[in-house]
C-alpha positions as CSV (number, residue, x, y, z in Angstrom):
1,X,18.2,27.4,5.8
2,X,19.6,26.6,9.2
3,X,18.7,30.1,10.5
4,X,15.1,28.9,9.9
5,X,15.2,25.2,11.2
6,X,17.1,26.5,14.3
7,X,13.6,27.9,15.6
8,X,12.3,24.9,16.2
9,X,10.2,24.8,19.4
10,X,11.1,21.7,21.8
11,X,8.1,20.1,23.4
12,X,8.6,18.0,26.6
13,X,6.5,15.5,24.9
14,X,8.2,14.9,21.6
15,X,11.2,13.6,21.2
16,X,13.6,16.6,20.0
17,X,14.6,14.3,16.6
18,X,10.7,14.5,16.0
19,X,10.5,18.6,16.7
20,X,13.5,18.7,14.2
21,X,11.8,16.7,11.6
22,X,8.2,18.4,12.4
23,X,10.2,21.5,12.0
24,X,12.1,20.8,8.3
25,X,8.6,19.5,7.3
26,X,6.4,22.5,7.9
27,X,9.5,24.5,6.1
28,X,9.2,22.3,2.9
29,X,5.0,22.3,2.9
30,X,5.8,26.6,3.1
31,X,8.1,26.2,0.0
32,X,11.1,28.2,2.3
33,X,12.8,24.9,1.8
34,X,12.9,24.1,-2.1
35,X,11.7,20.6,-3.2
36,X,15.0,18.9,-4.0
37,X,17.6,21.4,-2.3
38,X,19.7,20.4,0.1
39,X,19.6,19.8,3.3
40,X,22.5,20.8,5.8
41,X,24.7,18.3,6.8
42,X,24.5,16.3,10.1
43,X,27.5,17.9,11.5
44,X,26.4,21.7,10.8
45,X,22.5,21.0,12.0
46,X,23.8,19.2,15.1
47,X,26.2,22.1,15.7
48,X,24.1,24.8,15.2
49,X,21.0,22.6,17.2
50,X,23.7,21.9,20.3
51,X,22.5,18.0,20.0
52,X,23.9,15.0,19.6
53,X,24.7,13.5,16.3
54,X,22.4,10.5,16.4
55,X,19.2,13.2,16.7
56,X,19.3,14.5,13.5
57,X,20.4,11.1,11.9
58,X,16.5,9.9,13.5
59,X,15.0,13.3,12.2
60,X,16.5,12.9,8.8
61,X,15.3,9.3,8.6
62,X,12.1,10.5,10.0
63,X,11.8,13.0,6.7
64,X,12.9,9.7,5.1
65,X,9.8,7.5,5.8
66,X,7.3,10.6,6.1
67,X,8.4,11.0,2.1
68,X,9.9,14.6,3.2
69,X,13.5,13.3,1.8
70,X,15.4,11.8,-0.1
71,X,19.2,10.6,0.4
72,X,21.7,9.9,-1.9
73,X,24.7,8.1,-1.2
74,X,27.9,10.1,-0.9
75,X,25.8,13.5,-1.6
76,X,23.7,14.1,1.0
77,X,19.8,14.3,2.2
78,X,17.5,16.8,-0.4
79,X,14.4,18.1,0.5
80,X,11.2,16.5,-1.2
81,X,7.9,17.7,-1.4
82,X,5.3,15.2,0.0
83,X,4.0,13.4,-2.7
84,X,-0.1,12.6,-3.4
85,X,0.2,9.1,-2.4
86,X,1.9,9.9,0.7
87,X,-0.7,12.9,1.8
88,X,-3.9,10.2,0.7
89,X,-2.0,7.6,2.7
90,X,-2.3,9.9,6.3
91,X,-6.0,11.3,4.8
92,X,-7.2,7.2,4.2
93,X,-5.5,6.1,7.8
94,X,-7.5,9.0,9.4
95,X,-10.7,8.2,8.1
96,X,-10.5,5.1,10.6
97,X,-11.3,7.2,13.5
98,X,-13.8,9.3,12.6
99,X,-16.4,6.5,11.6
100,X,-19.9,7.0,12.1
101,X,-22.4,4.4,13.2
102,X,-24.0,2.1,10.8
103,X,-20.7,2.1,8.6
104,X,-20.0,-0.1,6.0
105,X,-15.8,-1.6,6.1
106,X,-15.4,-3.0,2.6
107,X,-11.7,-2.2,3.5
108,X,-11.2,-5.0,6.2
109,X,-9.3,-2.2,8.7
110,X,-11.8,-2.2,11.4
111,X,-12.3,-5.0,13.9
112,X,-15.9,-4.5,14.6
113,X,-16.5,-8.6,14.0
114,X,-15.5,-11.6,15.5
115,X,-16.4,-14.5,14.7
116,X,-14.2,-16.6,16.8
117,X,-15.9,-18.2,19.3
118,X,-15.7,-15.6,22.4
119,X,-16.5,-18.5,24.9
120,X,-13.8,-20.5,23.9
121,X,-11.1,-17.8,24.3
122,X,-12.3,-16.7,27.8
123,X,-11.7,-20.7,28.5
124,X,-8.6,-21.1,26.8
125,X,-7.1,-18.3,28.7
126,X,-8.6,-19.6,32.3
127,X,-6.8,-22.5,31.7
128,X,-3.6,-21.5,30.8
129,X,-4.3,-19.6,33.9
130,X,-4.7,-22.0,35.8
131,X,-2.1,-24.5,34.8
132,X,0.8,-22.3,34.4
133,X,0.0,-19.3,36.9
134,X,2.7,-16.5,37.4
135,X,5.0,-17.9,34.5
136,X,2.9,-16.2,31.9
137,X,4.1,-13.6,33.0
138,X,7.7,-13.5,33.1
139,X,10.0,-12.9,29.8
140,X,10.3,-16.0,27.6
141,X,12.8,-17.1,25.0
142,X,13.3,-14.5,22.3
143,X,13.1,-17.5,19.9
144,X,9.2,-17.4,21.2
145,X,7.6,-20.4,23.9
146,X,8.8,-23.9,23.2
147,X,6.1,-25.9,23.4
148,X,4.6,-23.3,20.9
149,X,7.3,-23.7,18.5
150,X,6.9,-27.5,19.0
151,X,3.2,-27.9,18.4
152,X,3.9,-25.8,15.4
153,X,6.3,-28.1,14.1
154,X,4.1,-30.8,14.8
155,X,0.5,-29.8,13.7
156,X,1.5,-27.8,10.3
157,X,5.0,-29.5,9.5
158,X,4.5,-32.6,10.4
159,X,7.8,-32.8,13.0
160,X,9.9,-31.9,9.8
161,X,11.4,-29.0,11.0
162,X,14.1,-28.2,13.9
163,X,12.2,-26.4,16.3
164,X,15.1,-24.2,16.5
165,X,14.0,-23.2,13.1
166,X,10.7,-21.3,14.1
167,X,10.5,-17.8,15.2
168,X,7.9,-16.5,16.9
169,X,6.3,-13.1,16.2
170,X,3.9,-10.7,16.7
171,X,2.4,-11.1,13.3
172,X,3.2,-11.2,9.4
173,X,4.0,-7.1,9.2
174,X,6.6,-7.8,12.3
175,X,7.7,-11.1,10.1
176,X,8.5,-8.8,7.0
177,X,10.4,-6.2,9.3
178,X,12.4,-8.7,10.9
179,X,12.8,-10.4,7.2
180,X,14.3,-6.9,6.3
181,X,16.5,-6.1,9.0
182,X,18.5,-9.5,9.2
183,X,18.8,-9.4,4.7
184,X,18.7,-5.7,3.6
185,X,21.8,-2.7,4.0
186,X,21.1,0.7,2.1
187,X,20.3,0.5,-1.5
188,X,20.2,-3.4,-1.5
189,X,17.8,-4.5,-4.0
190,X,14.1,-5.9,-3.5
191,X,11.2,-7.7,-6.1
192,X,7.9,-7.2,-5.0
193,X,4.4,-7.9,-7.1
194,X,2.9,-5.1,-9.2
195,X,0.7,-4.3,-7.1
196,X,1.7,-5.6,-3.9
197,X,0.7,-5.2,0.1
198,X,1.6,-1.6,0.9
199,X,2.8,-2.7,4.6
200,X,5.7,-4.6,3.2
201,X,6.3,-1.7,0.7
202,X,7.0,0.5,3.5
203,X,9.4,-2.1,5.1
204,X,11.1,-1.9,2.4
205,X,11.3,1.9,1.8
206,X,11.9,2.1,5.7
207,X,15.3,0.3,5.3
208,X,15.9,2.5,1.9
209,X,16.3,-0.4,-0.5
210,X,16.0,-0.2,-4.4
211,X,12.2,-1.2,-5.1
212,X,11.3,-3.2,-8.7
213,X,7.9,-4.4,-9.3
214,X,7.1,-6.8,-11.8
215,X,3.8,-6.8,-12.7
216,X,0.9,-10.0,-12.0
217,X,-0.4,-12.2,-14.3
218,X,-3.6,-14.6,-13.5
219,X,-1.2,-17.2,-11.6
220,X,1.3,-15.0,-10.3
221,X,4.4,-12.4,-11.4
222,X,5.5,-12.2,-15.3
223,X,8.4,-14.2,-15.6
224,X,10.1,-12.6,-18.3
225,X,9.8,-9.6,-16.6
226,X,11.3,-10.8,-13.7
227,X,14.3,-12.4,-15.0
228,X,14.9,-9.5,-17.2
229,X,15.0,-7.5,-14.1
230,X,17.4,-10.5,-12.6
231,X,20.0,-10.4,-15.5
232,X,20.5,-6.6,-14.9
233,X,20.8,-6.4,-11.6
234,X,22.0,-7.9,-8.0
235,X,18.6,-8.9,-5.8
236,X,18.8,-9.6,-3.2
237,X,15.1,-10.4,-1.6
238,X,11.4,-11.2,-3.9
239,X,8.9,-10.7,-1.4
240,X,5.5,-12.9,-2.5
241,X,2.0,-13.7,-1.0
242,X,1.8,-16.9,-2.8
243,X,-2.2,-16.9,-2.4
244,X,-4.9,-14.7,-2.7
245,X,-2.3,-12.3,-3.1
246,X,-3.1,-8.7,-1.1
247,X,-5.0,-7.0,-3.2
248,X,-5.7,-8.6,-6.3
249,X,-6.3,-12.5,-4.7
250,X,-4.1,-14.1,-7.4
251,X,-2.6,-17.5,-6.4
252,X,0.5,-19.1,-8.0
253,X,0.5,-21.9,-9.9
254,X,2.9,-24.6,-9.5
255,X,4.5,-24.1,-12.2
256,X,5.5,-20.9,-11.1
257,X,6.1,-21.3,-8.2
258,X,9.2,-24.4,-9.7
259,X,10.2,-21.9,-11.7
260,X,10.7,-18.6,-8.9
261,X,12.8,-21.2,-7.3
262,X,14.6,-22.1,-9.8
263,X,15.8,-18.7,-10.6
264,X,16.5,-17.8,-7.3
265,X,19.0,-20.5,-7.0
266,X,20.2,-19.8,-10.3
267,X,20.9,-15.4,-9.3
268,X,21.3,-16.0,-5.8
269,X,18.5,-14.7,-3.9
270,X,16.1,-15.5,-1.2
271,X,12.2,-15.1,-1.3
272,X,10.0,-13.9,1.5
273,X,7.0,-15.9,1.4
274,X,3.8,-14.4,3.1
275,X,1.3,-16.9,3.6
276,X,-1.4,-15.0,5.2
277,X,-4.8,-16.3,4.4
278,X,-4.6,-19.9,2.7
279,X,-6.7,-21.3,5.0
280,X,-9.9,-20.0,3.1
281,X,-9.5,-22.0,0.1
282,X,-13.1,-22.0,-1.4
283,X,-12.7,-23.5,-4.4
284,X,-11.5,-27.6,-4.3
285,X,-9.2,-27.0,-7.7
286,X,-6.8,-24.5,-6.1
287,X,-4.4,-26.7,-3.9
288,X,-2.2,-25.9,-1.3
289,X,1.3,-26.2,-2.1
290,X,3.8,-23.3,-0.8
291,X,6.7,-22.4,-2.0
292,X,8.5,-23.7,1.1
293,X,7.2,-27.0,0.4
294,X,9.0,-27.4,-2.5
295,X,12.3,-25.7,-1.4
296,X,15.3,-27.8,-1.6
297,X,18.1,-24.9,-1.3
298,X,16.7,-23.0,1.8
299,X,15.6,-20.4,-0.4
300,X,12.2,-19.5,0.9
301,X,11.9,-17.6,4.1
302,X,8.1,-18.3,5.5
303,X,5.4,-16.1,7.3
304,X,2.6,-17.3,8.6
305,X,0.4,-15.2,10.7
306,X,-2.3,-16.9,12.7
307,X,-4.7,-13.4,13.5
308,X,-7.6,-14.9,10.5
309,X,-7.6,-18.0,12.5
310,X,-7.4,-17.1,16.0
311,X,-8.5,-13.4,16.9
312,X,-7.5,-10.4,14.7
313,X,-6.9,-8.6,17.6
314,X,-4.1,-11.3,18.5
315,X,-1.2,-10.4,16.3
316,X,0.7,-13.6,16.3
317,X,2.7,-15.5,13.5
318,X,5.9,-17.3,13.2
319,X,8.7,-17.4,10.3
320,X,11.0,-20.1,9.2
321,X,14.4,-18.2,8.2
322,X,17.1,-19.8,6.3
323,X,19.4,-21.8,8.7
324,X,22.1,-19.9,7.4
325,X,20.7,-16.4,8.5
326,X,19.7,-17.8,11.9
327,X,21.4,-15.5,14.0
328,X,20.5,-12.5,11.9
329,X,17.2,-13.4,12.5
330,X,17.4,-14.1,15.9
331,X,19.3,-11.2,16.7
332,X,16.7,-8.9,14.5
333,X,14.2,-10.4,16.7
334,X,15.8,-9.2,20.0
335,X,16.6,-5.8,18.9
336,X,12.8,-5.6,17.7
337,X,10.7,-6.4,21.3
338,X,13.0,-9.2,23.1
339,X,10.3,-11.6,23.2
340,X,6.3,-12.0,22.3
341,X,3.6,-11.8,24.7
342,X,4.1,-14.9,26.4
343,X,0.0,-15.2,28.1
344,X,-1.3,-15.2,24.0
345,X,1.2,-17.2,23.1
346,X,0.8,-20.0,25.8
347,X,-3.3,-19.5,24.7
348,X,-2.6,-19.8,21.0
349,X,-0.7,-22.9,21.7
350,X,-3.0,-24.2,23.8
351,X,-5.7,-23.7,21.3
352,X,-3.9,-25.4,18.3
353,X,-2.8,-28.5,20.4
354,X,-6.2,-29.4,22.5
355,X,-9.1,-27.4,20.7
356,X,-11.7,-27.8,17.7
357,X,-9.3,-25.2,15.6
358,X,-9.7,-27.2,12.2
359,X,-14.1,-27.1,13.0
360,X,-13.3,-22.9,13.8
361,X,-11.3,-22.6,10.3
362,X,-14.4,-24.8,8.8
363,X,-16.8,-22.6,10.4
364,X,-15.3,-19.4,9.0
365,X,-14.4,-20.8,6.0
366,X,-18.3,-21.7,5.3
367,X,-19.3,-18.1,6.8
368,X,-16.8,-16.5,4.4
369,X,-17.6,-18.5,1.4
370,X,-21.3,-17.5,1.5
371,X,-20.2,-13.6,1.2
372,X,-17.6,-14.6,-1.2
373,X,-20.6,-16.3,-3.3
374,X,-23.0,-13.0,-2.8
375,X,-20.2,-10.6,-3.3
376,X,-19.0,-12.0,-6.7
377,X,-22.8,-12.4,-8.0
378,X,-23.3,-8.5,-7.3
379,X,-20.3,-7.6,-8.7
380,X,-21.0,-9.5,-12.2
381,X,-24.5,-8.4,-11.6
382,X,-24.7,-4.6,-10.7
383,X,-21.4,-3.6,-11.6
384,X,-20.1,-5.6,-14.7
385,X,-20.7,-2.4,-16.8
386,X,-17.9,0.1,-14.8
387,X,-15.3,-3.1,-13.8
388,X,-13.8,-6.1,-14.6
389,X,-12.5,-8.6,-12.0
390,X,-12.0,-12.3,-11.5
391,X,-12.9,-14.6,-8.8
392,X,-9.5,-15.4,-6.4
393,X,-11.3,-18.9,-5.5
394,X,-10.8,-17.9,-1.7
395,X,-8.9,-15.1,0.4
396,X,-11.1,-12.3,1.7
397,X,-11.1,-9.4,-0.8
398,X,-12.2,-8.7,-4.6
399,X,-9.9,-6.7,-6.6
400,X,-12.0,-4.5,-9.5
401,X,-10.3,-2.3,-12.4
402,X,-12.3,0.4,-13.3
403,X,-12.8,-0.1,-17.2
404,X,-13.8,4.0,-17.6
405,X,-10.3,5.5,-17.2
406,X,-11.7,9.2,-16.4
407,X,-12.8,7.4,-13.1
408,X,-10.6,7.0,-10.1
409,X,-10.2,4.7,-7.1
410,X,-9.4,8.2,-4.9
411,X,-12.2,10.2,-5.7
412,X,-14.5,7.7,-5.9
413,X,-13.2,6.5,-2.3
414,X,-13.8,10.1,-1.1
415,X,-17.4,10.0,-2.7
416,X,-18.3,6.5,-1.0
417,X,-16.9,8.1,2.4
418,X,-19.7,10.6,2.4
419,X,-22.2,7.9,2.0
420,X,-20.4,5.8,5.5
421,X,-19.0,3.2,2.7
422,X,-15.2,2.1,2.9
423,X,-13.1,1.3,0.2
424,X,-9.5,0.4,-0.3
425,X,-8.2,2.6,-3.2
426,X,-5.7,0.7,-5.2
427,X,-3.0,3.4,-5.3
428,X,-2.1,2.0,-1.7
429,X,-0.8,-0.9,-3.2
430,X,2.2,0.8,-6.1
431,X,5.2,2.3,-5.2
432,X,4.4,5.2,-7.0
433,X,1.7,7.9,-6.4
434,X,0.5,8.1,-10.3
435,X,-0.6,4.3,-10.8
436,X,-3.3,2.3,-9.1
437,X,-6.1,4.6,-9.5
438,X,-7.9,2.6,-12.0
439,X,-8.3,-0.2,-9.2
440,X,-9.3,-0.4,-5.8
441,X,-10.1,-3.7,-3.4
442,X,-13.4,-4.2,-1.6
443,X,-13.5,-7.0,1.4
444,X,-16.3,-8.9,3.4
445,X,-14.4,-10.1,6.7
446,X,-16.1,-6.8,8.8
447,X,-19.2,-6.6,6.3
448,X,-22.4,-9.2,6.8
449,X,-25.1,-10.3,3.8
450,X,-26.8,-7.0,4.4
451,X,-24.1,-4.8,4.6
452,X,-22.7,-6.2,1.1
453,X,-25.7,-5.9,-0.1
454,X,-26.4,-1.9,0.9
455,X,-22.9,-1.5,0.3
456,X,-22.8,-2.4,-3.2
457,X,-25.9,-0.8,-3.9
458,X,-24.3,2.5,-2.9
459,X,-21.1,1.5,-5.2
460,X,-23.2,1.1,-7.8
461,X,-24.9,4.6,-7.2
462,X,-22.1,6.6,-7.1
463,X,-20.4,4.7,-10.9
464,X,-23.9,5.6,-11.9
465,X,-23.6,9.1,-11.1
466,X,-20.2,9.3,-12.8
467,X,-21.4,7.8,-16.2
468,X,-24.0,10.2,-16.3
């Protein structure tokens, strides 16, 4: 095996850990390296390679994320064949950039639409400018800008936090990475939803912790399920979007909500809370109450990203960590980018302190809720016969189960790409390639009336075609 890796071409370019990795991947797609046989050990490759040890450590762990690998404690790394969620993963991120004009993003990927004002931005930034000149350039506190962190504290927390408390960062996926880094070692185990947000799946693959899922209900996880799960094992982390959860736009209920916290006092662990979208609260029954309002123990480790309220472009958020894992945090933080741009942060804080942001939420929230209206009559409407789905009461995506279990999310996604439509197929959203493909999400932040409307009708077309 190591006569064949060792002709691996180096490219000026490309890192040499990435030429190894290319290299041991191409050799496992040709089936000259067996799915599940071993692969040599860091000190032979790095011998017969004449590089240092740390390079094939970053090309195993490259195989690692890529799916290429597995690694076993004690044993070794073993060769893995690239499963069918991983290869529709690279084929679904791809389709993003070869779109054609007049396409129809039911996926919510694209930034194509702002709705922001535009005007109000360009004066924002002119006056942060203005008032604080060269500073906005310079490096700021890793902890993120101050007078950010303050008017945080102040506008959503009501000055009930230590300002020391709130990290700043470049938005809820860097949140969950920097969650992961300061909590998780190898093989530490994690609780996510069944199904859950696939960019906080791979967080937790990247740092090669034990995955459960525990399956939704209507208003949130099965608890039985879950503390089944608890009483047989050590967790460590239950990661949650507590509402309009990504994809299937279930919110918790309080109840639940008491009783998630209750156990994780009870086995010891601490819960990521993603709170990515509860500003478009639609319906006036569903109230907002986090987790983290109700946490006595310091249990609940908050995200909030601010890119649905500002710009999406604008990858911004803060977390509220533990006080106990401070410096984990902190130093996770560092290691991660030093600091976050300090211009959009000075603008974002700018715009929360001294502009209509509460009128802009309204705004959207009214825009939204008009293609949450039309997109929930179509569905019930055209497409009651092949799905069945539920109204979230807010969020920005509808999650549908196909009820015809010869269909599938994936082919039908490839069908719909033909025809310029985008949809998100819900084997993104499992840990495992074989379920999911009953479901898939549809969105309306890029897509206006008419586009939901053509888009739909083409969804319907295609389910047509397959009952036939």
């Amino acid at each position: 095996m190591i006569e064949e890796i060792i002709k691996v071409q180096f490219k000026e370019d490309t890192p040499k850990y990435k030429c190894i990795g290319l290299r041991i991947k191409e050799l496992i797609d040709k089936n000259i390296i067996k799915d599940g046989e071993k692969l040599p050990s860091i000190r032979d490759l790095k011998e017969a390679l004449n590089v240092n040890k740390v390079t094939i450590i970053n090309a195993y762990n490259y195989l690692l994320n890529k799916g290429y690998a597995t690694s076993k404690m004690g044993s070794g790394t073993f060769a893995k064949r690239s499963d069918g969620l991983t290869k529709f993963r690279n084929i679904y991120s791809r389709g993003f950039k070869v779109l054609n004009e007049g396409f129809i993003d039911f996926t919510g990927e694209t930034t194509n639409e702002v709705l922001f004002p535009i005007k109000d931005f360009k004066n924002i930034i002119n006056k942060v400018l203005d008032r604080d000149g060269e500073e906005v350039l310079l490096t700021q506190d890793t902890l993120g800008y101050e007078p950010l962190r303050k008017t945080i504290n102040n506008v959503f927390w009501d000055n009930t936090l230590n300002t020391e408390d709130i990290l700043i960062v470049s938005g809820a996926q860097q949140g969950i990475d920097i969650a992961s880094k300061s909590l998780l070692t190898v093989n530490d185990n994690v609780v996510v939803e069944k199904p859950t947000y696939g960019g906080a799946l791979s967080v937790f693959k990247w740092k090669r912790a034990n995955i459960f899922e525990v399956p939704i209900d209507e208003d949130g996880i099965d608890i039985e399920k879950f503390e089944r799960i608890l009483k047989k094992n050590k967790i460590s982390l239950f990661y949650t979007m507590s509402y309009f959860q990504n994809p299937t736009g279930v919110s918790y209920s309080l109840e639940k909500k008491k009783k998630i916290l209750d156990l994780a006092s009870k086995y010891d662990f601490y819960i990521i809370e993603d709170d990515y979208l509860s500003e478009l609260i639609y319906e006036e029954s569903l109230e907002y109450i986090p987790f983290k309002y109700l946490d006595r123990e310091d249990r609940v480790i908050y995200i909030k990203s601010f890119s649905k309220i500002f710009l999406p472009g604008v990858r911004l958020g803060y977390i509220i960590p533990p006080k106990v894992y401070h410096d984990n945090f902190f130093k996770a933080k560092f290691n991660t980018d030093i600091s976050t741009a300090s211009l959009m942060q000075r603008a974002l804080e700018y715009y929360i302190a001294n502009c209509n942001w509460r009128g802009n939420i309204h705004n959207l929230s009214v825009e939204y809720k008009k293609r949450y209206n039309l997109m929930g009559k179509l569905i019930k409407e055209e497409l009651k016969e092949y799905v069945d789905f539920k109204m979230p009461s807010g969020g920005l995506n509808f999650y549908l189960r196909l009820k015809n279990d010869k269909m599938s999310s994936r082919e039908l996604y490839f069908k719909l790409r033909k025809r310029n439509v985008f949809i998100t197929p819900g084997v993104l959203f499992f840990r495992d390639a074989d379920e999911g493909d009953l479901a898939f999400r549809i969105g309306f932040s890029q897509t206006d009336e008419e586009k939901i409307l053509k888009g739909l009708k083409i969804i319907k077309e295609e389910l047509d075609k397959w009952h036939i």
